[in-house]
The first five atom37 places (N, CA, C, CB, O) and aatype in JSON, in Angstrom:
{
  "aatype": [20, 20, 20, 20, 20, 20, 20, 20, 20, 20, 20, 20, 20, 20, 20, 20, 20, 20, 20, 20, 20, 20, 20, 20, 20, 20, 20, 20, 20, 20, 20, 20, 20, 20, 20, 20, 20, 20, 20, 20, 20, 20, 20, 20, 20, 20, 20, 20, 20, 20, 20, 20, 20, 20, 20, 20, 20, 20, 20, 20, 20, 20, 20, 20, 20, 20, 20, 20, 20, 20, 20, 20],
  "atom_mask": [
    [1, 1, 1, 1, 1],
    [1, 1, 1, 1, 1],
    [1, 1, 1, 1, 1],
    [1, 1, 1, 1, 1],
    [1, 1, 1, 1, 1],
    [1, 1, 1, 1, 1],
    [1, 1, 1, 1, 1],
    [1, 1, 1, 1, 1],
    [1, 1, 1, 1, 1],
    [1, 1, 1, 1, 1],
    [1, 1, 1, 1, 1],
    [1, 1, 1, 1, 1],
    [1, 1, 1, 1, 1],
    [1, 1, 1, 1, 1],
    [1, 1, 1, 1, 1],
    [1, 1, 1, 1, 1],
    [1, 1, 1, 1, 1],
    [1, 1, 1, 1, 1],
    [1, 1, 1, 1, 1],
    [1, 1, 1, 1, 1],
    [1, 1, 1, 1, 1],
    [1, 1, 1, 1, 1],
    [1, 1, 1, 1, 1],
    [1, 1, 1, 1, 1],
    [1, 1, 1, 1, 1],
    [1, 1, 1, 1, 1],
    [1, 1, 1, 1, 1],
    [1, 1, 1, 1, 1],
    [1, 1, 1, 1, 1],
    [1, 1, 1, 1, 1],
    [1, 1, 1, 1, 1],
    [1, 1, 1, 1, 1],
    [1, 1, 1, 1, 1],
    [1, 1, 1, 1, 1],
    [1, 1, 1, 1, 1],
    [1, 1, 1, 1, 1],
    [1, 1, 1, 1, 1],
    [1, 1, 1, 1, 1],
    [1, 1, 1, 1, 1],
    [1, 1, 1, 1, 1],
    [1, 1, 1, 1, 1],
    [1, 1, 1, 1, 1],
    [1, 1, 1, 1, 1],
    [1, 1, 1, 1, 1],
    [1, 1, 1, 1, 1],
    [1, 1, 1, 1, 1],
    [1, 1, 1, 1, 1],
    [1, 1, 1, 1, 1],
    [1, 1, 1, 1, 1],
    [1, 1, 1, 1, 1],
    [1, 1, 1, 1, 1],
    [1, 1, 1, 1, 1],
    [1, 1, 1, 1, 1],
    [1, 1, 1, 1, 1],
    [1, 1, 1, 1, 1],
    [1, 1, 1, 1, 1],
    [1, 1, 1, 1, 1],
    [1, 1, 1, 1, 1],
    [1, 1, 1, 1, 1],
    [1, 1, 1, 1, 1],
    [1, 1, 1, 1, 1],
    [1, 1, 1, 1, 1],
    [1, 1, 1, 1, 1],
    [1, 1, 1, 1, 1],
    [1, 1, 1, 1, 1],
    [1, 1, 1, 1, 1],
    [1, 1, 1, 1, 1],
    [1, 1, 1, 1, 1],
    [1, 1, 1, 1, 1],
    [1, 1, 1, 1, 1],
    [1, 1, 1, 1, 1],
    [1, 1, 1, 1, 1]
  ],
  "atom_positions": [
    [[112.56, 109.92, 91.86], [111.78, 109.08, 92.71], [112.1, 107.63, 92.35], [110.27, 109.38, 92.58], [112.38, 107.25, 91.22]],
    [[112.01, 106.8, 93.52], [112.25, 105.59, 93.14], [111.05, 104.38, 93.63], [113.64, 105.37, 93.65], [111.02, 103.99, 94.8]],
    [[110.37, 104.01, 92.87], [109.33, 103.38, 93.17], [109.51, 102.11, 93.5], [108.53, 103.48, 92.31], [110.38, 101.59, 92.79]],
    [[108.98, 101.28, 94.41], [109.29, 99.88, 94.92], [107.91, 99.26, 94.68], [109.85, 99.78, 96.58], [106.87, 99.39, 95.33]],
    [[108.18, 98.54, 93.53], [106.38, 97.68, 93.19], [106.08, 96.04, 93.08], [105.8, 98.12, 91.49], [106.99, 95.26, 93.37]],
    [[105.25, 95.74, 92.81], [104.99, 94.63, 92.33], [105.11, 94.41, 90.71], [103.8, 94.4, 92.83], [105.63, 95.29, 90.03]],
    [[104.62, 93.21, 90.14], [104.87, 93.45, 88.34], [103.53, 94.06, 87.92], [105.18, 91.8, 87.27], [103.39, 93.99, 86.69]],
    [[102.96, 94.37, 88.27], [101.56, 95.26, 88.06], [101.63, 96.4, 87.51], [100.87, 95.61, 89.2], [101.01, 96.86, 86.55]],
    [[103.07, 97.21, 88.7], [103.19, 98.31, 88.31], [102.49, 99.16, 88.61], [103.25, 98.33, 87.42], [101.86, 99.64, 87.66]],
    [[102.22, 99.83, 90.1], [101.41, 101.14, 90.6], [101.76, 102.39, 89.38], [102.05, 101.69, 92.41], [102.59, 102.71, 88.53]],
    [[100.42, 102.79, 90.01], [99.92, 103.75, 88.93], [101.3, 105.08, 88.88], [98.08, 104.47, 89.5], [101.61, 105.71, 87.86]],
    [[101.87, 105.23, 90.09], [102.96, 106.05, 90.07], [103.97, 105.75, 88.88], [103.61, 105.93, 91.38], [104.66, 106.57, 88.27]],
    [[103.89, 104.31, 88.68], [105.39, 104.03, 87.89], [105.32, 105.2, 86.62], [105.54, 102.09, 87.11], [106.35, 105.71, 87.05]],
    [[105.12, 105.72, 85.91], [105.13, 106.78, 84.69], [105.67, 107.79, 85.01], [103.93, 107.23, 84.17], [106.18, 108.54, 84.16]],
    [[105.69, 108.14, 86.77], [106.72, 109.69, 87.34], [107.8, 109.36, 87.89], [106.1, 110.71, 88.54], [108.49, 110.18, 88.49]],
    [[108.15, 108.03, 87.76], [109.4, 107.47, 88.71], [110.57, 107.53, 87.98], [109.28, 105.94, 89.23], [110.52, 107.15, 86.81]],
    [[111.39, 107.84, 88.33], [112.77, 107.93, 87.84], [113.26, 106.12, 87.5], [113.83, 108.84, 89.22], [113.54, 105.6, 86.42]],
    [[113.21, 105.57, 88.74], [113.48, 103.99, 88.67], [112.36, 103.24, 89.51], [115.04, 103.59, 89.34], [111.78, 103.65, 90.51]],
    [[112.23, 102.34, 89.0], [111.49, 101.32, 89.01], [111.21, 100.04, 89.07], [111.26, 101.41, 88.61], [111.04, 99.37, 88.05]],
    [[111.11, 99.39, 90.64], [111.91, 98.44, 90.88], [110.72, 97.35, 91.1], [112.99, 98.75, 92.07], [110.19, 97.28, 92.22]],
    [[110.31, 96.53, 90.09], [108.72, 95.69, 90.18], [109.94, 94.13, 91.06], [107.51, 95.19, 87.7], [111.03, 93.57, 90.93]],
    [[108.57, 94.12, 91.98], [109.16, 92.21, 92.14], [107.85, 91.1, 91.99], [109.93, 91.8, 94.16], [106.62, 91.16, 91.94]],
    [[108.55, 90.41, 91.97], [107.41, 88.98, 91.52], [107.03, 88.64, 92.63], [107.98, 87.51, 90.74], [107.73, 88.41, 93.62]],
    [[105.67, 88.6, 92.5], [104.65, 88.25, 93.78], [104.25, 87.18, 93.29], [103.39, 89.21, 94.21], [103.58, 87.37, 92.28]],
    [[104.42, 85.64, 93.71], [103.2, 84.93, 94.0], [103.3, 83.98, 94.98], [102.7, 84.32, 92.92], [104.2, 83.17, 95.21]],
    [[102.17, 84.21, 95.6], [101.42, 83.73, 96.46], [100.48, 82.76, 96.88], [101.14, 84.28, 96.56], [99.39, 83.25, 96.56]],
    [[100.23, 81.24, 97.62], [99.42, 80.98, 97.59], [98.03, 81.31, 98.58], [99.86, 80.17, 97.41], [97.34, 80.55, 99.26]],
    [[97.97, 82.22, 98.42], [97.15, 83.59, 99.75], [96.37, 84.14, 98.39], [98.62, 85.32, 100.89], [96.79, 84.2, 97.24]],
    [[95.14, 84.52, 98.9], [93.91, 85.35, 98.2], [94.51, 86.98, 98.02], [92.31, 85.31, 99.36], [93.91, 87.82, 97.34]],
    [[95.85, 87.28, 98.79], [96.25, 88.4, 98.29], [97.46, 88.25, 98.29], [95.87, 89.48, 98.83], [97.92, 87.22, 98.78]],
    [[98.58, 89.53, 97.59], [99.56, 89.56, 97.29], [100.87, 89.93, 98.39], [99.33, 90.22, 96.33], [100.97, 91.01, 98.98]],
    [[101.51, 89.16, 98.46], [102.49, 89.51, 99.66], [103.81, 90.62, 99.56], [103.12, 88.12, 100.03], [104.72, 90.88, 98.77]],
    [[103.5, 90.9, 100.38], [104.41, 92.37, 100.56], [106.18, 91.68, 100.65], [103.83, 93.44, 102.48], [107.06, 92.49, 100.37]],
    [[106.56, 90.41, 100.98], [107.79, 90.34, 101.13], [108.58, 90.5, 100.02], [108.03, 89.36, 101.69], [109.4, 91.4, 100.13]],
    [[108.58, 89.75, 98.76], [109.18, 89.95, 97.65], [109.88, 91.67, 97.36], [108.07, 89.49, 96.67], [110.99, 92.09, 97.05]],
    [[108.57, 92.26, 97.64], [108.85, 93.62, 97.61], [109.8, 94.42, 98.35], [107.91, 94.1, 97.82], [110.66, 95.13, 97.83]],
    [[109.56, 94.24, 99.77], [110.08, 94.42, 101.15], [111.34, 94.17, 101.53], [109.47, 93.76, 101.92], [111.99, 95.0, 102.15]],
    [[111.91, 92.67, 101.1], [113.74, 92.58, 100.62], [113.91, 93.04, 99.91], [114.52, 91.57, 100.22], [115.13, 93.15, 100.06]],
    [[113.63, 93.74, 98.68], [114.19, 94.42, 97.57], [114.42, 96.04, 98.66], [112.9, 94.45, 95.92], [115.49, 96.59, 98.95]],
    [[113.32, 96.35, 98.98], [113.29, 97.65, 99.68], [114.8, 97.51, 100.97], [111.42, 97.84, 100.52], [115.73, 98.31, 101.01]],
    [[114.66, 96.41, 101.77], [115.76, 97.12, 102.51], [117.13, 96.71, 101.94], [115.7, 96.8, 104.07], [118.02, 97.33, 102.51]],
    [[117.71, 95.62, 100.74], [118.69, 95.4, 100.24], [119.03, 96.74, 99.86], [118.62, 94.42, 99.35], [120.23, 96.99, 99.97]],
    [[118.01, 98.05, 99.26], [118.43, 98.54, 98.74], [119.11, 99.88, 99.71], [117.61, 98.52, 97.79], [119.97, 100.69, 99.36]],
    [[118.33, 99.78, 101.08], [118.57, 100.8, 102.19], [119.53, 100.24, 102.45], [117.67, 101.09, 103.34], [120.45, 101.03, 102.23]],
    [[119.97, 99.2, 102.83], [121.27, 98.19, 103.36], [122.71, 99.27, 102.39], [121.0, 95.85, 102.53], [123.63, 99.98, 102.8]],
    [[122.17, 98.81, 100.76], [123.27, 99.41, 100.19], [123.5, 100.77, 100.62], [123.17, 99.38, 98.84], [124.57, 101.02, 101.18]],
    [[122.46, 101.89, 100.4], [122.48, 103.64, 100.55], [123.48, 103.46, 102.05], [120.41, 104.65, 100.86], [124.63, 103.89, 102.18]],
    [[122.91, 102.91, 102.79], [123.28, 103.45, 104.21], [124.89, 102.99, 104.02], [122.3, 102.62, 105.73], [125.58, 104.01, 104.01]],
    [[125.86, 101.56, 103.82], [126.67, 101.28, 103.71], [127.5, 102.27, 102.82], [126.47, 100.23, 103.54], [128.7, 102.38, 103.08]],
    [[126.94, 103.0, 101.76], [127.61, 103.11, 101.0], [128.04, 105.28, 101.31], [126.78, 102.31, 99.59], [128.99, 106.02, 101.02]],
    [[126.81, 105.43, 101.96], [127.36, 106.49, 102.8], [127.95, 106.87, 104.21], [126.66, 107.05, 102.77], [128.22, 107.92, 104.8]],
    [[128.03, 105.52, 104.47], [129.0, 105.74, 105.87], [128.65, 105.81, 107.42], [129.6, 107.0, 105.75], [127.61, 105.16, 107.51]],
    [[128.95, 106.22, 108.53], [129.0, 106.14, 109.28], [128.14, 107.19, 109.77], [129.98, 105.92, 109.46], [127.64, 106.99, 110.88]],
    [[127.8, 108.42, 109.09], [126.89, 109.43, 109.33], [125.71, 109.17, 109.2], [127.05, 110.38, 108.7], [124.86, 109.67, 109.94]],
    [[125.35, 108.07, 107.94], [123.77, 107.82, 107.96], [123.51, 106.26, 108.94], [123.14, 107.62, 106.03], [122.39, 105.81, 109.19]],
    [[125.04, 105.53, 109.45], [124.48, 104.63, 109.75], [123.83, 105.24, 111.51], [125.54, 103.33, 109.5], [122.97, 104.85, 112.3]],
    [[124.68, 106.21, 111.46], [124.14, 107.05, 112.86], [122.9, 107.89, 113.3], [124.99, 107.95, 113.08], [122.45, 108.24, 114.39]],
    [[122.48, 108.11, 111.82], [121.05, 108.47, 111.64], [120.25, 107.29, 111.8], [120.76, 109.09, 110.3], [119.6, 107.08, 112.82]],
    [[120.28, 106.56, 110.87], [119.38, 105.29, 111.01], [118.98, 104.77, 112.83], [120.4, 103.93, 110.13], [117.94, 104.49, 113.43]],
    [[120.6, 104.86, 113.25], [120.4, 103.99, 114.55], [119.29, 105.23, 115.77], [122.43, 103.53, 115.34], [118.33, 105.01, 116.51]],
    [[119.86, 106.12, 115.52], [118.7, 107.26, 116.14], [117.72, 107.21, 115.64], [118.89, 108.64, 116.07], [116.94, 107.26, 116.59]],
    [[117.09, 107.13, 114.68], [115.62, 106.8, 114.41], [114.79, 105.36, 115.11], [115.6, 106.67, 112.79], [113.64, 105.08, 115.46]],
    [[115.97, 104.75, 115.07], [115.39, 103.3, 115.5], [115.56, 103.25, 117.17], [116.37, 101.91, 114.69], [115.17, 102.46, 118.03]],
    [[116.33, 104.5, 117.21], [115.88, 104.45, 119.14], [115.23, 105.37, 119.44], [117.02, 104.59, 120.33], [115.33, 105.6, 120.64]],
    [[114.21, 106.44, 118.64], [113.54, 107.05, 118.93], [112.1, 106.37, 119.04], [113.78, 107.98, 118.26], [111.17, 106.67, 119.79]],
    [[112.18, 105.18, 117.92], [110.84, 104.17, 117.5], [110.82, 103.44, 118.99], [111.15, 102.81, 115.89], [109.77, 103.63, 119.6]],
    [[111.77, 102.7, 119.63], [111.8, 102.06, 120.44], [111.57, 102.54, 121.91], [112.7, 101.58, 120.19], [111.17, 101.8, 122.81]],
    [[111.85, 103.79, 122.02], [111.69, 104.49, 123.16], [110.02, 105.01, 122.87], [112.96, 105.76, 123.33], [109.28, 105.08, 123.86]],
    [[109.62, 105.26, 121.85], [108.07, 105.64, 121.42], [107.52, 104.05, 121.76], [107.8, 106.27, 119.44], [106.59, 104.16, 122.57]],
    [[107.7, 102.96, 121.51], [107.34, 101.89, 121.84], [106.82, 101.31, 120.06], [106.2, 102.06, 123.19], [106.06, 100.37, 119.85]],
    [[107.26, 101.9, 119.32], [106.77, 101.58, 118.08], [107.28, 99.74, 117.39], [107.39, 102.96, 117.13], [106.89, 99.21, 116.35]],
    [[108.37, 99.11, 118.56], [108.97, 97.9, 118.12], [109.88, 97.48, 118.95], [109.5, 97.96, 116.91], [110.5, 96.44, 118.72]]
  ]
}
């Protein structure tokens, strides 16, 4: 499992294989999801590139199934 966190560290981090904390701060009363969120798709960016043309063909079918659902 690969966990995508803040430096807090969700309670999952102890079953995660890797563990990827990012630095949140914010001047907002809560913590912002972006820091986190580029780490998350840099890291889909890599998987998908790095397996090819089969998952980039998956990906793109998911994202026209979202769009035809009206999800974006």
């Amino acid at each position: 499992m690969v966990l995508f966190t803040d430096t807090w560290l969700s309670p999952a981090a102890p079953h995660a294989e890797v563990v990827l904390p990012s630095r949140v701060t914010a001047p907002s009363p809560y913590d912002s999801l972006v820091p986190t969120l580029a780490v998350l798709e840099t890291v889909v960016a890599g998987v998908i590139t790095a397996l090819g043309d089969d998952a980039r063909s998956r990906m793109q079918h998911g994202e026209d199934i979202a769009r035809r659902a009206g999800l974006y």
